[in-house]
PASEBA-1860 file (N, C-alpha, C; in nm, 3 decimals):
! residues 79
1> XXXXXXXX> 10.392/10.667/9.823/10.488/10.560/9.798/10.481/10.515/9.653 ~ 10.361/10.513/9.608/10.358/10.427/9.453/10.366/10.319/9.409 ~ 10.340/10.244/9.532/10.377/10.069/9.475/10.280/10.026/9.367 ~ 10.176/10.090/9.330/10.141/10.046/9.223/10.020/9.952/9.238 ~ 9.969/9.900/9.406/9.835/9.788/9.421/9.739/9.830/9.406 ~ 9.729/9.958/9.381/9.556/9.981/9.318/9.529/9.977/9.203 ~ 9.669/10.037/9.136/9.646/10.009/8.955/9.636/9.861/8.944 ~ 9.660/9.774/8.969/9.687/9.611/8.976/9.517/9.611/8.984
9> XXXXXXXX> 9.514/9.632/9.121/9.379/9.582/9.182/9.209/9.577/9.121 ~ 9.224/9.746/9.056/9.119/9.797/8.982/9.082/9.707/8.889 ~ 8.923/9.700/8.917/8.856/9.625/8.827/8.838/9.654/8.680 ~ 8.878/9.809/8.638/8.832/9.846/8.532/8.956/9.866/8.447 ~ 9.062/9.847/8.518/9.197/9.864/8.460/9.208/9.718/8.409 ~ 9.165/9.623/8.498/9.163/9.491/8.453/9.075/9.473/8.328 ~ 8.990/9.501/8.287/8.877/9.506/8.180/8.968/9.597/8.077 ~ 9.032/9.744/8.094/9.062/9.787/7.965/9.211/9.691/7.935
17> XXXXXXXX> 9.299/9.656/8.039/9.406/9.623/7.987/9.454/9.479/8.005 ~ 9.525/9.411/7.950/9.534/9.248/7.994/9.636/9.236/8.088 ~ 9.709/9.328/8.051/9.801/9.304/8.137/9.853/9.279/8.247 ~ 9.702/9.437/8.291/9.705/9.463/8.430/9.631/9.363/8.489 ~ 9.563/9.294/8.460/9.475/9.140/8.492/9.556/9.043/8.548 ~ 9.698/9.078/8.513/9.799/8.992/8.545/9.922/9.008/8.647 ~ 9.908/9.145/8.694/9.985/9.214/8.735/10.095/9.265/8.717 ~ 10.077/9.319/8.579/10.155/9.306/8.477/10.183/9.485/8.450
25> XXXXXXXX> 10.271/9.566/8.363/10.274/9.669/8.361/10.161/9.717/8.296 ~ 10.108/9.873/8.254/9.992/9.901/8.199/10.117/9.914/8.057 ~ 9.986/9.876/7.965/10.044/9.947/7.833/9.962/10.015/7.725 ~ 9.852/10.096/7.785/9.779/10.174/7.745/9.740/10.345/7.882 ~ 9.729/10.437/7.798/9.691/10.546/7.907/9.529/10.579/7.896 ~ 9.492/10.461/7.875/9.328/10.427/7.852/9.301/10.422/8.007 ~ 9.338/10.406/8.120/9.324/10.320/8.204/9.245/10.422/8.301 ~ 9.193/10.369/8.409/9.109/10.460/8.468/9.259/10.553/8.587
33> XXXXXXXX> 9.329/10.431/8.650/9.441/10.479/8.717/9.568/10.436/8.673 ~ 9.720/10.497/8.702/9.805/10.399/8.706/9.915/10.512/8.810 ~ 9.995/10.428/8.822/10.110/10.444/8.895/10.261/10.519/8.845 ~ 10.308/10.673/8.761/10.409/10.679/8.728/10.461/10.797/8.795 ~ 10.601/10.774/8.754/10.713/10.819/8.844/10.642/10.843/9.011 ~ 10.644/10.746/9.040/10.583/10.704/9.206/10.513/10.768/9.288 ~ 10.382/10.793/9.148/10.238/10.910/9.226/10.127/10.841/9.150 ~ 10.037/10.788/9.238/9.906/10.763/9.171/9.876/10.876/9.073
41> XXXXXXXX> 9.801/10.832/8.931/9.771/10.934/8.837/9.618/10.884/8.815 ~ 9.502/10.947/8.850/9.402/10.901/8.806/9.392/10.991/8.668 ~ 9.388/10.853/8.553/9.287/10.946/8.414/9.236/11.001/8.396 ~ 9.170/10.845/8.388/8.972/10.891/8.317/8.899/10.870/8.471 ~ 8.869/10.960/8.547/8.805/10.977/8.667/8.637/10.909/8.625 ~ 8.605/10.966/8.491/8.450/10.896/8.469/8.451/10.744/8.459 ~ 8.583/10.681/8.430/8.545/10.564/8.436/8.548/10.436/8.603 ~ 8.557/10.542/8.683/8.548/10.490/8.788/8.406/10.415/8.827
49> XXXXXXXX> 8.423/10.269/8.904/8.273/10.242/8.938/8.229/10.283/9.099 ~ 8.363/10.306/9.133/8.311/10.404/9.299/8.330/10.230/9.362 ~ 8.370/10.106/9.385/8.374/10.062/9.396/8.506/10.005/9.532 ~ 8.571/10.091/9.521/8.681/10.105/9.622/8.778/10.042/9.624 ~ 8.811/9.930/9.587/8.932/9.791/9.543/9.024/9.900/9.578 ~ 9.094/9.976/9.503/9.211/10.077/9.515/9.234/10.092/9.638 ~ 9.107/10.151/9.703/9.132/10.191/9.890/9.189/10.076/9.947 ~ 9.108/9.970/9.921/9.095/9.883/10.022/9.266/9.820/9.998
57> XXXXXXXX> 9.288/9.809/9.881/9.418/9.719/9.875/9.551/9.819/9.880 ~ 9.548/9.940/9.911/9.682/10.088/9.937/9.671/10.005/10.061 ~ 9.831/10.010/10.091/9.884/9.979/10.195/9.914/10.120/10.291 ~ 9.903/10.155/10.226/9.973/10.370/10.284/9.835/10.451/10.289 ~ 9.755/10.403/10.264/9.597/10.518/10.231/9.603/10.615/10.198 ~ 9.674/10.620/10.048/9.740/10.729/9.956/9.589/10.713/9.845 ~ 9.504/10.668/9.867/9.382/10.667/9.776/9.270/10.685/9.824 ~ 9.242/10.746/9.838/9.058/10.734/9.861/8.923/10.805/9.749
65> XXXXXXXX> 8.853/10.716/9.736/8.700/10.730/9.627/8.631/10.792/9.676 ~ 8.578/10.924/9.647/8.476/11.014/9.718/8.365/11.035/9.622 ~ 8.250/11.005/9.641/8.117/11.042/9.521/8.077/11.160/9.585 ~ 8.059/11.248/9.515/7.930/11.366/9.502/7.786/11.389/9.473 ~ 7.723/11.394/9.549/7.600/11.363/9.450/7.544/11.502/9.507 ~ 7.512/11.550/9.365/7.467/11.714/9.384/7.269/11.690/9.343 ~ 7.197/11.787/9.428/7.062/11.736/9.357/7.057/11.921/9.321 ~ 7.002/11.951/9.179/6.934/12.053/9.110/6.814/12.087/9.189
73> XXXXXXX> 6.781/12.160/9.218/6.605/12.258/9.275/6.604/12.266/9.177 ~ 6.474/12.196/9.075/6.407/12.282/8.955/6.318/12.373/9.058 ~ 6.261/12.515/8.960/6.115/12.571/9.038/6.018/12.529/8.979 ~ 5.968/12.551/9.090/5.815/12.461/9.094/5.722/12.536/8.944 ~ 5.680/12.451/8.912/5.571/12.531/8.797/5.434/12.560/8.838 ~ 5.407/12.699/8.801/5.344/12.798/8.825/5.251/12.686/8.818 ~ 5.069/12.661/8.884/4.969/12.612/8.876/4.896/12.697/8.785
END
């Protein structure tokens, strides 16, 4: 749908832009998400805090935050 309440909602969109603090249009493509031609666009994916606001406030559950957490096997060192 694209209404645009997670870009609003996001805490970090609120921090890079004033606008969006206000519910206001974005006017930077600094932003972690925004809303154009009526498709969520996530950016900067690293600046996500995993925090969920976006989910929780989509009326359509056109968003969801998924973390990965991968763990490395170092090998063991020889004794």
């Amino acid at each position: 749908m694209g209404c645009g309440n997670c870009a609003v909602a996001c805490p970090v969109n609120k921090l890079i832009d004033a606008q969006m603090a206000h519910g206001g249009r974005a006017s930077t493509d600094d932003l972690l998400l925004k809303v154009s031609e009526g498709k969520c666009r996530v950016l900067h994916v690293e600046k996500c805090t995993g925090c969920k606001t976006c989910e929780h406030h989509c009326p359509n559950e056109a968003i969801h935050v998924a973390r990965l957490l991968e763990a490395v096997h170092a090998p063991e060192e020889e004794v």
